[in-house]
N, CA, C and O atoms as CSV, one atom per row, in Angstrom:
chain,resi,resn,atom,element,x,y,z
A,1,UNK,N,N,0.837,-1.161,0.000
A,1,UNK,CA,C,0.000,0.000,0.000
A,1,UNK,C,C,0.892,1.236,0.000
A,1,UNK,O,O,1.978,1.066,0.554
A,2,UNK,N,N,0.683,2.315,-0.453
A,2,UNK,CA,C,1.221,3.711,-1.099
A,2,UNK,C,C,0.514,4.820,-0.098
A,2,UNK,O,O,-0.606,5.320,-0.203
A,3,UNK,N,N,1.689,5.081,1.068
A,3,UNK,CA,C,0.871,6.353,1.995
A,3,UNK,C,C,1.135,7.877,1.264
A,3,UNK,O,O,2.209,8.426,1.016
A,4,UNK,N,N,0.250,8.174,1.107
A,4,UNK,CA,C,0.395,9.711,0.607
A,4,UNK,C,C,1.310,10.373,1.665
A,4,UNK,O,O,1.243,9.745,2.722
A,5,UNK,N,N,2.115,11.399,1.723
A,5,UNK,CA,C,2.757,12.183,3.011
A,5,UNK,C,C,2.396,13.459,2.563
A,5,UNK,O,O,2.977,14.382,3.134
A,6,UNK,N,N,1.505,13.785,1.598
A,6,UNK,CA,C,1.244,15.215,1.308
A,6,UNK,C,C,0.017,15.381,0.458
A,6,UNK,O,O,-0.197,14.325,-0.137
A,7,UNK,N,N,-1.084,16.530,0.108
A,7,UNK,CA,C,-2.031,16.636,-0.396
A,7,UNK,C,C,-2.261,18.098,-1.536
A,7,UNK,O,O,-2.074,19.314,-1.503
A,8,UNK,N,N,-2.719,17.174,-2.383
A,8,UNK,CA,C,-2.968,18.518,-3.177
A,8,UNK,C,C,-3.976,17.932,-4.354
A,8,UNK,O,O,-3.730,16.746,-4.575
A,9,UNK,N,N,-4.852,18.368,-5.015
A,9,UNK,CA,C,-5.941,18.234,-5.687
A,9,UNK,C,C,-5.895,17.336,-6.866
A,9,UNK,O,O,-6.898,16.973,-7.480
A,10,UNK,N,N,-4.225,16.873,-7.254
A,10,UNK,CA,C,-4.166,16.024,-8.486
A,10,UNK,C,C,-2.493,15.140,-7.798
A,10,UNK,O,O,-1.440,15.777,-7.802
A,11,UNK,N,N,-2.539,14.003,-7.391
A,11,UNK,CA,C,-1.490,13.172,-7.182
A,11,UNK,C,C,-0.902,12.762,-8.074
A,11,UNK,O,O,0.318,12.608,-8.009
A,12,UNK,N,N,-1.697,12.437,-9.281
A,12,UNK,CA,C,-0.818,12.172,-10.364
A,12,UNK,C,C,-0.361,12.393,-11.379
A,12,UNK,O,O,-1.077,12.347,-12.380
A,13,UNK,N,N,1.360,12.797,-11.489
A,13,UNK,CA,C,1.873,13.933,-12.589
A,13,UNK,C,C,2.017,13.203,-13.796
A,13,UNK,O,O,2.008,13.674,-14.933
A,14,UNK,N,N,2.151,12.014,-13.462
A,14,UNK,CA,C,2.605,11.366,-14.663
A,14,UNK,C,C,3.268,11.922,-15.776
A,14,UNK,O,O,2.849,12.240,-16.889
A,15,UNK,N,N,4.855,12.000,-15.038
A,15,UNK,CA,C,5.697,12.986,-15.414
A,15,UNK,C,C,7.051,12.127,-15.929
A,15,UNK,O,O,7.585,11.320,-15.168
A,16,UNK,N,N,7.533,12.360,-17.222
A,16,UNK,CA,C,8.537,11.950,-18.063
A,16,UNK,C,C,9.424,12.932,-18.054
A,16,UNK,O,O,9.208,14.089,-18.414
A,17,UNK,N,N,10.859,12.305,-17.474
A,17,UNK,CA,C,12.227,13.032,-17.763
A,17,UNK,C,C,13.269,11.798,-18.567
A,17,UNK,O,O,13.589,10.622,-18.393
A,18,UNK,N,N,13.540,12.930,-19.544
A,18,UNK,CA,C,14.222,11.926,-20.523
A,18,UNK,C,C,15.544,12.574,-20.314
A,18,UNK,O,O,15.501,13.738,-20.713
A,19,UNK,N,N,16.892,12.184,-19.753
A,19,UNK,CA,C,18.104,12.358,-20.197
A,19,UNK,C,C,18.959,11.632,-21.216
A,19,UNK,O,O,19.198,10.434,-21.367
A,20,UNK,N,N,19.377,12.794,-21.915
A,20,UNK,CA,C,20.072,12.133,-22.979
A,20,UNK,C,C,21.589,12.370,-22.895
A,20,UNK,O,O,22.070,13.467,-22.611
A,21,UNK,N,N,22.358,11.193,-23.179
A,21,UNK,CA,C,23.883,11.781,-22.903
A,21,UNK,C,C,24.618,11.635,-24.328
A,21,UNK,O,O,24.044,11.352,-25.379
A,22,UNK,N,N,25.815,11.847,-24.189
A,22,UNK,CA,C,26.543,11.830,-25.128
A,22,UNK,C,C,26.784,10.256,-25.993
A,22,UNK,O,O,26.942,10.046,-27.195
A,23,UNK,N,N,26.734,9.332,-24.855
A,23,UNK,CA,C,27.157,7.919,-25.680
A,23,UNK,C,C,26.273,6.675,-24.646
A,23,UNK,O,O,26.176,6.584,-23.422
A,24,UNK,N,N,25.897,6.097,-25.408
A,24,UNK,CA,C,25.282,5.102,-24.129
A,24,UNK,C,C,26.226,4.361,-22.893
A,24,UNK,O,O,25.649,3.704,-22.026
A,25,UNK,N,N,27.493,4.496,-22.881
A,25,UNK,CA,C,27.887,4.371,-21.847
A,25,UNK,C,C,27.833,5.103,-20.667
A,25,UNK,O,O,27.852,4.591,-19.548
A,26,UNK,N,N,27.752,6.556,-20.952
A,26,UNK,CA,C,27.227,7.469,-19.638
A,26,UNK,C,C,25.799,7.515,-19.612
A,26,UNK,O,O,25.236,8.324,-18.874
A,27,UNK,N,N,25.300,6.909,-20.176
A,27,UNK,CA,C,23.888,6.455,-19.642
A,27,UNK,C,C,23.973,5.562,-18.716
A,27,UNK,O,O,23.643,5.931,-17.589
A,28,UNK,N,N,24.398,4.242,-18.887
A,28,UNK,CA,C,24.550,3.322,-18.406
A,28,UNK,C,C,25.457,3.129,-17.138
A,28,UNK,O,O,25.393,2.171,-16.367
A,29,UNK,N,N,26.260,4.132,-17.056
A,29,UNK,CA,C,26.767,4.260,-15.821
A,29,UNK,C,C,25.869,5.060,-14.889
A,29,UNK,O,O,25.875,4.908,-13.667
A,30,UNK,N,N,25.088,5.932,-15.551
A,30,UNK,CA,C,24.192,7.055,-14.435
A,30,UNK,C,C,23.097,6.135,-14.131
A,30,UNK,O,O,22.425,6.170,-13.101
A,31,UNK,N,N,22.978,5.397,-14.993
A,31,UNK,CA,C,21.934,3.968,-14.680
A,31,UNK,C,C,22.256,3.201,-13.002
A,31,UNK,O,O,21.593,3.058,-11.974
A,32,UNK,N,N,22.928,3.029,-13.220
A,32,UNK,CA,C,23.694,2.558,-12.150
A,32,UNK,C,C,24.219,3.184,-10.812
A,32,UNK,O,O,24.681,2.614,-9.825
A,33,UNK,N,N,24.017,4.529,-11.059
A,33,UNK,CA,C,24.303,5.596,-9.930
A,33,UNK,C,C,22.850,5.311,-8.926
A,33,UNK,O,O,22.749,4.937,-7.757
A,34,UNK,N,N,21.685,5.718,-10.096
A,34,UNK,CA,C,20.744,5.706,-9.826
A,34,UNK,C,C,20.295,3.946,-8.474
A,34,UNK,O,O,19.948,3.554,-7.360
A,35,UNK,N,N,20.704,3.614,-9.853
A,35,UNK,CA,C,20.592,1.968,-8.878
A,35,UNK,C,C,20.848,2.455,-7.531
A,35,UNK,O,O,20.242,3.067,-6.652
A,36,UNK,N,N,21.876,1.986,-7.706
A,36,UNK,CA,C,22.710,2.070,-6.059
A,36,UNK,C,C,22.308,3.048,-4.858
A,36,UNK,O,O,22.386,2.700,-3.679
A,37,UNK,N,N,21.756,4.636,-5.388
A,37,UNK,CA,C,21.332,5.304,-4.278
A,37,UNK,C,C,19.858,5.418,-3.866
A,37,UNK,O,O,19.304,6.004,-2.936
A,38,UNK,N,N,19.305,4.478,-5.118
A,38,UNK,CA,C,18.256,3.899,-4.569
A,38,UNK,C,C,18.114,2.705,-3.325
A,38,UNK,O,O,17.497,2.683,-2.261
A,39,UNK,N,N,19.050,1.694,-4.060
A,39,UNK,CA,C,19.239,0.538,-2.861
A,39,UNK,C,C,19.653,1.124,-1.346
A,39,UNK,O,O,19.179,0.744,-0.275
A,40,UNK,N,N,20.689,2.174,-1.561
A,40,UNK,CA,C,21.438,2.417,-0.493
A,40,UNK,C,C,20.248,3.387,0.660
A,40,UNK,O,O,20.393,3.425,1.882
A,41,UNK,N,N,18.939,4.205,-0.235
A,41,UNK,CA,C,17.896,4.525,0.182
A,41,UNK,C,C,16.794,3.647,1.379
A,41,UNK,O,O,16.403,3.962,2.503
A,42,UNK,N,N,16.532,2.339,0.439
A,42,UNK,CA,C,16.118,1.303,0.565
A,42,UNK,C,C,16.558,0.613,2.205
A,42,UNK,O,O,15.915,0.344,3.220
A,43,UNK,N,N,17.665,0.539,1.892
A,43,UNK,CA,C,18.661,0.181,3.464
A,43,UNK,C,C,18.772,0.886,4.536
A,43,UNK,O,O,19.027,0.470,5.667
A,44,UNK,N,N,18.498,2.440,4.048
A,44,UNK,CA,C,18.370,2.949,4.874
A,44,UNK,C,C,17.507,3.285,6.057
A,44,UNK,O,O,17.599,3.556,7.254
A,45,UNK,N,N,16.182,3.046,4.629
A,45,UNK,CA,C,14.946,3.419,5.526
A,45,UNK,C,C,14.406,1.764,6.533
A,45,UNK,O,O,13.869,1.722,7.640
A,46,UNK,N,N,14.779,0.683,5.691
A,46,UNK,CA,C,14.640,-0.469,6.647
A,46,UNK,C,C,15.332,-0.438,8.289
A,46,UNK,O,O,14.895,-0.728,9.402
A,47,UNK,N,N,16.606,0.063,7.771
A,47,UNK,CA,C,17.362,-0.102,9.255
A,47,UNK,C,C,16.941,1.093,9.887
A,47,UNK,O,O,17.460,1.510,10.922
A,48,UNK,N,N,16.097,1.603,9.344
A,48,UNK,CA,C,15.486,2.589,10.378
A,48,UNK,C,C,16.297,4.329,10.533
A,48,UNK,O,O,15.959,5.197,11.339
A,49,UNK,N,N,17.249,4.412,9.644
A,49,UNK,CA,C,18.224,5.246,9.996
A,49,UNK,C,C,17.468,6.426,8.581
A,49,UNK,O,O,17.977,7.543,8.484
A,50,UNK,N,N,16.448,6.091,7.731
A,50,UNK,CA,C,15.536,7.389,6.703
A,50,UNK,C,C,14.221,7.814,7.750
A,50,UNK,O,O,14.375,7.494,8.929
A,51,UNK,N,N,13.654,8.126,7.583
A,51,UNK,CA,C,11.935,7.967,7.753
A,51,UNK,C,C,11.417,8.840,6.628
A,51,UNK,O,O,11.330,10.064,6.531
A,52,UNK,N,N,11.096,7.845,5.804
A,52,UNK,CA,C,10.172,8.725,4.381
A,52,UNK,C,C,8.939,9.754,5.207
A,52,UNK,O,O,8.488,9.619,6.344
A,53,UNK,N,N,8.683,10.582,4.377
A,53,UNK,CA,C,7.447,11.583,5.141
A,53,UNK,C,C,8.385,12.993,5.779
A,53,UNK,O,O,8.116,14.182,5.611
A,54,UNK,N,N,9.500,12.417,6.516
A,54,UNK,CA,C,10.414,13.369,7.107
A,54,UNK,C,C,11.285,14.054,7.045
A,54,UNK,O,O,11.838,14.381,8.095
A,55,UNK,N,N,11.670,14.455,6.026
A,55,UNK,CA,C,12.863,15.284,5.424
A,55,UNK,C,C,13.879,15.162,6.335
A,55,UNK,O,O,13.906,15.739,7.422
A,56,UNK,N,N,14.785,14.355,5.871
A,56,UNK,CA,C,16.036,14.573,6.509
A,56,UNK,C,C,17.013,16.217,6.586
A,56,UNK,O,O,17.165,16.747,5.485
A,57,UNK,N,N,17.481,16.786,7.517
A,57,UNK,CA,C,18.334,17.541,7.385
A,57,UNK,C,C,19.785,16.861,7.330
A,57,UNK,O,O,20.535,17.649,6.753
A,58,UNK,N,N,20.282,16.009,7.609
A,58,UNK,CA,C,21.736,15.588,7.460
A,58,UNK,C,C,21.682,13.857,6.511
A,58,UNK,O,O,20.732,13.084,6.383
A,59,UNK,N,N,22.877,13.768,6.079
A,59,UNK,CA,C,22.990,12.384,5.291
A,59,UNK,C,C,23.408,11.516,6.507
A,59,UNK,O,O,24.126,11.925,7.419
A,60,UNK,N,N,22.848,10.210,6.412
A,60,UNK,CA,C,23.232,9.073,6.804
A,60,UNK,C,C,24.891,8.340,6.159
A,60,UNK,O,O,25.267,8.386,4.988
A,61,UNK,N,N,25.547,7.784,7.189
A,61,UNK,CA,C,26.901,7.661,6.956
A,61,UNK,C,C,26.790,6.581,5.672
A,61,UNK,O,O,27.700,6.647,4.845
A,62,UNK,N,N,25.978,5.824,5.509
A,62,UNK,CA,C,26.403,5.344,4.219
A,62,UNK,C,C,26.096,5.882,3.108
A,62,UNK,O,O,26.789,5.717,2.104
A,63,UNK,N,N,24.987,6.620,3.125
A,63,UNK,CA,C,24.571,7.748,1.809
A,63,UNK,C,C,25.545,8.885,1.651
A,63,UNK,O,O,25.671,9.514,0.600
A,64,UNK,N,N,26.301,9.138,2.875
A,64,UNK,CA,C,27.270,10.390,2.646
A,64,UNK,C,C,28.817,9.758,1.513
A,64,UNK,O,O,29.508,10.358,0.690
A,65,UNK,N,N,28.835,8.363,1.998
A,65,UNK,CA,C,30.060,7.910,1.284
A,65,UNK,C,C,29.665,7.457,0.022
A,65,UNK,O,O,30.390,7.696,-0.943
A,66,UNK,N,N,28.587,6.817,-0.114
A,66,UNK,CA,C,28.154,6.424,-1.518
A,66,UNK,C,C,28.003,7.878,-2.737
A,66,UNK,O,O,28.173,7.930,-3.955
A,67,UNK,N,N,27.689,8.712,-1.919
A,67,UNK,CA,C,27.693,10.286,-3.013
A,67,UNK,C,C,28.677,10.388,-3.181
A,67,UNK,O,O,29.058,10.691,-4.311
A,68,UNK,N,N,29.504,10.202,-2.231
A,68,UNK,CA,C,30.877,10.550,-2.994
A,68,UNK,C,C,32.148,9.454,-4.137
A,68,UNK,O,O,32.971,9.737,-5.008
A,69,UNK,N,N,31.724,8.317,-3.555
A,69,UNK,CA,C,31.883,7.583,-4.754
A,69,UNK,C,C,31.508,7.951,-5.744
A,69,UNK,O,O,32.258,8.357,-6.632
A,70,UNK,N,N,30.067,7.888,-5.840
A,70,UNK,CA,C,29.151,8.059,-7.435
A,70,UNK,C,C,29.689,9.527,-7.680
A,70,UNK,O,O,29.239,10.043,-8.702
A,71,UNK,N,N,30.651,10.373,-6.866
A,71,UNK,CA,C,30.973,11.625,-7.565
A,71,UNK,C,C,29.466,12.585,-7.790
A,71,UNK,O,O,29.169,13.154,-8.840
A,72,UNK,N,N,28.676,12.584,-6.572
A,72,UNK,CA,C,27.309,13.144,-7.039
A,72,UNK,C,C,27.062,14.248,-5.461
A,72,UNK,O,O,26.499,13.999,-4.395
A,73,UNK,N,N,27.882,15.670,-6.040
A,73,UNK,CA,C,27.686,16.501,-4.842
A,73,UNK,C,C,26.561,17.452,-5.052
A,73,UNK,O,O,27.114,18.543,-5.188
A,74,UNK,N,N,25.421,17.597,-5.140
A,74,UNK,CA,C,24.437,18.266,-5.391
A,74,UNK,C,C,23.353,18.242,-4.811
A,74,UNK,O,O,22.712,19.239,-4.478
A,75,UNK,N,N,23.045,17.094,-4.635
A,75,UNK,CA,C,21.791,16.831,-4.053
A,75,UNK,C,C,21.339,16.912,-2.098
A,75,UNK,O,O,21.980,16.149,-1.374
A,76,UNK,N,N,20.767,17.407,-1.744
A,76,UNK,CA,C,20.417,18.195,-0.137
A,76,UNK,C,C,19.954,16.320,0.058
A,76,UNK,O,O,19.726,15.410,-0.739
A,77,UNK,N,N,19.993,16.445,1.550
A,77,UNK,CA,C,19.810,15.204,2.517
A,77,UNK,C,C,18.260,14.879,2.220
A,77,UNK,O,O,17.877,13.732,1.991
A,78,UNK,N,N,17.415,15.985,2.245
A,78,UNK,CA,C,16.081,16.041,2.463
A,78,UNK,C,C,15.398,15.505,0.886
A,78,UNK,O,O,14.266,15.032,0.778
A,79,UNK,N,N,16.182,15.668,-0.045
A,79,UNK,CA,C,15.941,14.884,-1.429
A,79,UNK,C,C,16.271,13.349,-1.376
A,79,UNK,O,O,15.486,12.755,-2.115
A,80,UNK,N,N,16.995,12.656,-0.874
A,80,UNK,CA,C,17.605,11.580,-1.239
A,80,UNK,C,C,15.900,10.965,-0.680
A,80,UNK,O,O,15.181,11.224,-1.645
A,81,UNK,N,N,15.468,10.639,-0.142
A,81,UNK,CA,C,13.525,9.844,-0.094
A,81,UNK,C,C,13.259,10.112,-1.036
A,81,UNK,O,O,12.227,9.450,-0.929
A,82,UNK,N,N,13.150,10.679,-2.431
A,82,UNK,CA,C,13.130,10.836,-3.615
A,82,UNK,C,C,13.341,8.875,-4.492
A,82,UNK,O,O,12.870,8.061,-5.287
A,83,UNK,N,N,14.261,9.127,-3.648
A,83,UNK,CA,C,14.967,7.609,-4.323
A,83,UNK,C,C,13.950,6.306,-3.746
A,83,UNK,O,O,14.076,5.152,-4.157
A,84,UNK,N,N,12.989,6.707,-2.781
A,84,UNK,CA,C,12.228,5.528,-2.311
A,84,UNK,C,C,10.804,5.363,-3.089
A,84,UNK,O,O,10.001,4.448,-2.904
A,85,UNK,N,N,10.675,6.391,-3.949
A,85,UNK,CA,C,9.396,6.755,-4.170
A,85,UNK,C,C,9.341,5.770,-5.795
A,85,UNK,O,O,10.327,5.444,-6.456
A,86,UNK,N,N,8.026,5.499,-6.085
A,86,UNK,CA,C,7.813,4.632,-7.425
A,86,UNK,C,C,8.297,5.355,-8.618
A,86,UNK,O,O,7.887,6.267,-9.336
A,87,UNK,N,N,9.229,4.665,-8.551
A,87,UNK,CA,C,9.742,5.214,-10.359
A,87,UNK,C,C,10.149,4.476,-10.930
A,87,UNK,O,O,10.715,3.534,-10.376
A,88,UNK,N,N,10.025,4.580,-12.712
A,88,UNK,CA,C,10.481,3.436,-13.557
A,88,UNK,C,C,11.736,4.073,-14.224
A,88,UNK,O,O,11.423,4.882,-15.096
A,89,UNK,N,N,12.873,3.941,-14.067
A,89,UNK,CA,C,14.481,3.885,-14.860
A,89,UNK,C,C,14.208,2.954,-16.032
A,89,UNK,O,O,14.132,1.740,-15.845
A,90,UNK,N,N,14.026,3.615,-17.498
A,90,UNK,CA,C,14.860,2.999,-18.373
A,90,UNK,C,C,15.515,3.345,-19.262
A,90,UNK,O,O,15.204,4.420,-19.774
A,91,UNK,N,N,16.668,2.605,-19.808
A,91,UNK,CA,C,17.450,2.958,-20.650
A,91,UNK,C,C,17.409,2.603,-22.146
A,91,UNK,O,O,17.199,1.460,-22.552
A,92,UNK,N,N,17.635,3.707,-22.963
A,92,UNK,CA,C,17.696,3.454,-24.295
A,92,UNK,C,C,18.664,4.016,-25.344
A,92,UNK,O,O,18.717,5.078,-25.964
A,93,UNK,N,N,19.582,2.643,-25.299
A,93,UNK,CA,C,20.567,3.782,-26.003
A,93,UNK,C,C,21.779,4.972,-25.302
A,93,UNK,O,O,22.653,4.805,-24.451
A,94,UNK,N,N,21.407,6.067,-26.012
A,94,UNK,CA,C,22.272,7.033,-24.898
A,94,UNK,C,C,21.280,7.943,-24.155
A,94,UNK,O,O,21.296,9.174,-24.151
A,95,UNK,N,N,20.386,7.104,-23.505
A,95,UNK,CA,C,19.577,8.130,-23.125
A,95,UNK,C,C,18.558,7.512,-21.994
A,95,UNK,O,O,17.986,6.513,-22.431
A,96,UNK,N,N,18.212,7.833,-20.734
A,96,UNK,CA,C,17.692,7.265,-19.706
A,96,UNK,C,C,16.452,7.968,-19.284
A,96,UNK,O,O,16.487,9.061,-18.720
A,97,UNK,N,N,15.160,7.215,-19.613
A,97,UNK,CA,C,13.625,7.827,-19.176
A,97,UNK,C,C,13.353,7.490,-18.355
A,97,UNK,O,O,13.167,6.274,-18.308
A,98,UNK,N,N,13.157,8.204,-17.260
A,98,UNK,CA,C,12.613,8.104,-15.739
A,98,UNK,C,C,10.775,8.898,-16.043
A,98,UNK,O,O,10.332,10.002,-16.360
A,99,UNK,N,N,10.301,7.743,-15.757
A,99,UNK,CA,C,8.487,8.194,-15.266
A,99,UNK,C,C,8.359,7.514,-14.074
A,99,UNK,O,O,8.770,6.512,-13.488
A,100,UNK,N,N,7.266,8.924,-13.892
A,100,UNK,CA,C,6.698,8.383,-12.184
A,100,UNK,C,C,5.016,9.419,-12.354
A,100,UNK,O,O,4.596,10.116,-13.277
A,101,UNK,N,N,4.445,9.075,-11.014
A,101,UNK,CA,C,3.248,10.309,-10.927
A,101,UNK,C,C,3.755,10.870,-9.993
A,101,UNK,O,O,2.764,11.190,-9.337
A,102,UNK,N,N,5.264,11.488,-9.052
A,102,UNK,CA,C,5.278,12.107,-8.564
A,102,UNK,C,C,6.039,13.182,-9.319
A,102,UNK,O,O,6.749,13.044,-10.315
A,103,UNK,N,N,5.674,14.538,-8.479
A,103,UNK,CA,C,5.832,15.992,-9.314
A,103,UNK,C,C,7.290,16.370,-8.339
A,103,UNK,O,O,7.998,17.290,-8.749
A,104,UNK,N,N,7.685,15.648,-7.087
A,104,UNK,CA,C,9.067,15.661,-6.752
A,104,UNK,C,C,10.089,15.032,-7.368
A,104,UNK,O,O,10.333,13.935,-6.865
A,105,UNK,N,N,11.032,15.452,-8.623
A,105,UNK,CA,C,11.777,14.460,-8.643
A,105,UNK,C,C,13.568,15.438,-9.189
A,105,UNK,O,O,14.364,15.261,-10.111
A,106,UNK,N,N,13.483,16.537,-7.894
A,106,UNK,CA,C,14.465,17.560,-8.189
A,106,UNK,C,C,15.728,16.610,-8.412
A,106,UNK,O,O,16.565,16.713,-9.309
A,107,UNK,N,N,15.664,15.488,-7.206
A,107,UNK,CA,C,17.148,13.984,-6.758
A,107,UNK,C,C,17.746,13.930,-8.261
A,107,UNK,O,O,18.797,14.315,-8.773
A,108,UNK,N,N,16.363,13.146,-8.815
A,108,UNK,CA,C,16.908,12.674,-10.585
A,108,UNK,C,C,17.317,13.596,-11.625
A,108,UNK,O,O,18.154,13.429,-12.512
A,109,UNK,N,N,16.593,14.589,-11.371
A,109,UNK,CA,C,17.571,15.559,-11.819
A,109,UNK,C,C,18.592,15.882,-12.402
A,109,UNK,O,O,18.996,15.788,-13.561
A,110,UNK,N,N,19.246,16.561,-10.808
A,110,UNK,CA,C,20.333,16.347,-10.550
A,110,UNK,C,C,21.194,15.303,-10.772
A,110,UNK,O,O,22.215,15.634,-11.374
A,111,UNK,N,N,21.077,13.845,-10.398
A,111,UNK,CA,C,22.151,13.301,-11.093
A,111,UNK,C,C,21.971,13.143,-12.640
A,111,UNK,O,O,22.942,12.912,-13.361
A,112,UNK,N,N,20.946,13.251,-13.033
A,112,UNK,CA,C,21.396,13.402,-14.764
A,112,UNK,C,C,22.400,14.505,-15.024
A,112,UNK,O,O,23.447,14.194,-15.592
A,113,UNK,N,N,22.100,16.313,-14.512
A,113,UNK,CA,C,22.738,17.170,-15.036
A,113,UNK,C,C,24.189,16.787,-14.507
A,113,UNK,O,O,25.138,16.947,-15.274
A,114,UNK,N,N,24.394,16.295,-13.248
A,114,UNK,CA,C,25.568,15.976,-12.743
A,114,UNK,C,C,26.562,15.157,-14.079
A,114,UNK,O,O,27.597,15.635,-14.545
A,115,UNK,N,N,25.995,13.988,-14.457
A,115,UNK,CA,C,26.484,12.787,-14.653
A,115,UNK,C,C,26.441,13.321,-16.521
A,115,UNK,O,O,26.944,12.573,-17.359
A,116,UNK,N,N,25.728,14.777,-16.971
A,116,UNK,CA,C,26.038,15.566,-18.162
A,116,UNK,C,C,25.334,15.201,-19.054
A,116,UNK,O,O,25.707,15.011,-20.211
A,117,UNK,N,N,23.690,14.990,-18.417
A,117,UNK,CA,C,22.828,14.621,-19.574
A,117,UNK,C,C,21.816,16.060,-19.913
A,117,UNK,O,O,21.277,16.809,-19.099
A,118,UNK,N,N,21.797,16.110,-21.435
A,118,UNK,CA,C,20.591,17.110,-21.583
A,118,UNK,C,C,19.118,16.653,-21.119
A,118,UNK,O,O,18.543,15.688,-21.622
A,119,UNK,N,N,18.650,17.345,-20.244
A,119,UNK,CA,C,17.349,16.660,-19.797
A,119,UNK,C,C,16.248,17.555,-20.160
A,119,UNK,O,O,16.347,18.782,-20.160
A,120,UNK,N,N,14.807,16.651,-20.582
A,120,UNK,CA,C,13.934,17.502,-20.992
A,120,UNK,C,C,13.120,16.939,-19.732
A,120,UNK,O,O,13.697,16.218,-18.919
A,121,UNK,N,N,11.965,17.232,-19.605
A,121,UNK,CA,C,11.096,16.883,-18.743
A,121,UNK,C,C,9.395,17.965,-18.706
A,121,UNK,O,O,9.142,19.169,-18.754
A,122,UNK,N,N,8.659,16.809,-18.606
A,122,UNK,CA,C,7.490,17.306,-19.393
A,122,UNK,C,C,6.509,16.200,-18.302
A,122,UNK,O,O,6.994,15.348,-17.558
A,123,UNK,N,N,4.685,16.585,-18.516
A,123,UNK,CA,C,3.770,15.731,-17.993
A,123,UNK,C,C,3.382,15.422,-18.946
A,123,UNK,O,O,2.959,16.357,-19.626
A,124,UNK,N,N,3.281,14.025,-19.567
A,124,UNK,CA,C,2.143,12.992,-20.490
A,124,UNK,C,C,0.836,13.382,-20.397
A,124,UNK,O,O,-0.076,13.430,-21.223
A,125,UNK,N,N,0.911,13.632,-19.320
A,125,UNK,CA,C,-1.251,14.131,-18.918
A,125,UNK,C,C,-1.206,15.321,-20.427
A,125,UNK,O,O,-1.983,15.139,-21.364
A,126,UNK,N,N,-0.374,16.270,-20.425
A,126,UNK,CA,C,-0.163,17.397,-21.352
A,126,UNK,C,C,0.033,16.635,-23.038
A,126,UNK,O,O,-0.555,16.831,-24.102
A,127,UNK,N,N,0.972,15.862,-22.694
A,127,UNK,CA,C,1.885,15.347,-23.881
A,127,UNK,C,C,1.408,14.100,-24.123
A,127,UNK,O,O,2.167,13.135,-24.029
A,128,UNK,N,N,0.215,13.963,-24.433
A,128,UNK,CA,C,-0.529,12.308,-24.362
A,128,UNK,C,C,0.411,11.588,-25.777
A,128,UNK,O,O,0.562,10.371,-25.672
A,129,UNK,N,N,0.901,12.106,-26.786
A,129,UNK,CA,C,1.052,11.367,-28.022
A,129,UNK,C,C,2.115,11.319,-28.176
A,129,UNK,O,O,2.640,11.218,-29.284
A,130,UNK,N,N,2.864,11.397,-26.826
A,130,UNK,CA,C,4.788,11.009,-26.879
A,130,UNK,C,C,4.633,9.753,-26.754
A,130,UNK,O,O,3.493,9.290,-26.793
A,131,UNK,N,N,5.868,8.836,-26.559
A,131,UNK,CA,C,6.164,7.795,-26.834
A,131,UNK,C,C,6.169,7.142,-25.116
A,131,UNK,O,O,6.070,5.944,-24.852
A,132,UNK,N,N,6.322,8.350,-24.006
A,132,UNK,CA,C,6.123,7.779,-22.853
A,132,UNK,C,C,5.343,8.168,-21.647
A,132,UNK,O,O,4.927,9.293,-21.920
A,133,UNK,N,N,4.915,7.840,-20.445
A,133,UNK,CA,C,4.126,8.220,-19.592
A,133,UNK,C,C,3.374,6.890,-19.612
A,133,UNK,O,O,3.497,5.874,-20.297
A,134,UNK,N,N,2.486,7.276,-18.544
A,134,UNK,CA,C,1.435,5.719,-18.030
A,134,UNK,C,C,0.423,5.845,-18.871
A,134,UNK,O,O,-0.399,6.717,-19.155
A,135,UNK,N,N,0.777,4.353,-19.329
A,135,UNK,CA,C,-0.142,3.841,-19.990
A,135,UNK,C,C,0.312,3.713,-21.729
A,135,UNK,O,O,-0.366,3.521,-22.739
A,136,UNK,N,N,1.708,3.909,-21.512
A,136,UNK,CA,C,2.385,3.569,-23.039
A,136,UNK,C,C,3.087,2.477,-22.413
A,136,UNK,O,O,3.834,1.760,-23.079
């Protein structure tokens, strides 16, 4: 089950960000950024050390070292629950489409512009006859 932590008159953005990079290998590595600070999200909030709903003000010691591996200094503490929320990552090529219905998704962003992808980003609700959003 899916707890709302906030309210507003339309929940679902059903919102497409397409980054495109230079070669499909920096796709495929930001693919993988993504992975990981999702999982590392994931771990966090089990062992009890996130609480989704709550905006973190500081990083947790394994999210602080994993950013810096992935080379990803941008993103505020209070974004990384971003990474817990339903989203679909896929890759095509040199280029990685993230959809979700949430209208937060400053996290992904950021590591696209980080990781040097041109990103467009748009709502399907608007853009029904693109190639992505729910229900393609």
């Amino acid at each position: 089950m899916k707890v709302w932590y906030g309210y507003g008159s339309e929940h679902s953005a059903n919102l497409v960000m397409i980054g495109r990079f230079i070669d499909a290998a920096d796709a495929a590595k930001t693919e993988q950024v993504i992975e990981q600070l999702t999982e590392q999200v994931s771990d966090d909030v089990k062992a009890k050390l996130m609480e989704i709903g709550f905006l973190a003000d500081r990083f947790t010691d394994n999210l602080l070292k994993l950013l810096g591996e992935v080379r990803v200094h941008s993103l505020g503490p209070a974004e990384l629950e971003q990474f817990a929320y339903d989203v679909n990552v896929k890759r095509e090529n040199n280029q990685l489409v993230i959809t979700t219905d949430e209208i937060d998704v400053s996290a992904f962003l950021k590591v696209l512009v980080d990781k040097g992808a041109r990103v467009e980003v748009y709502s399907a609700h608007d853009y029904p006859d693109t190639d992505y959003g729910r229900g393609k």
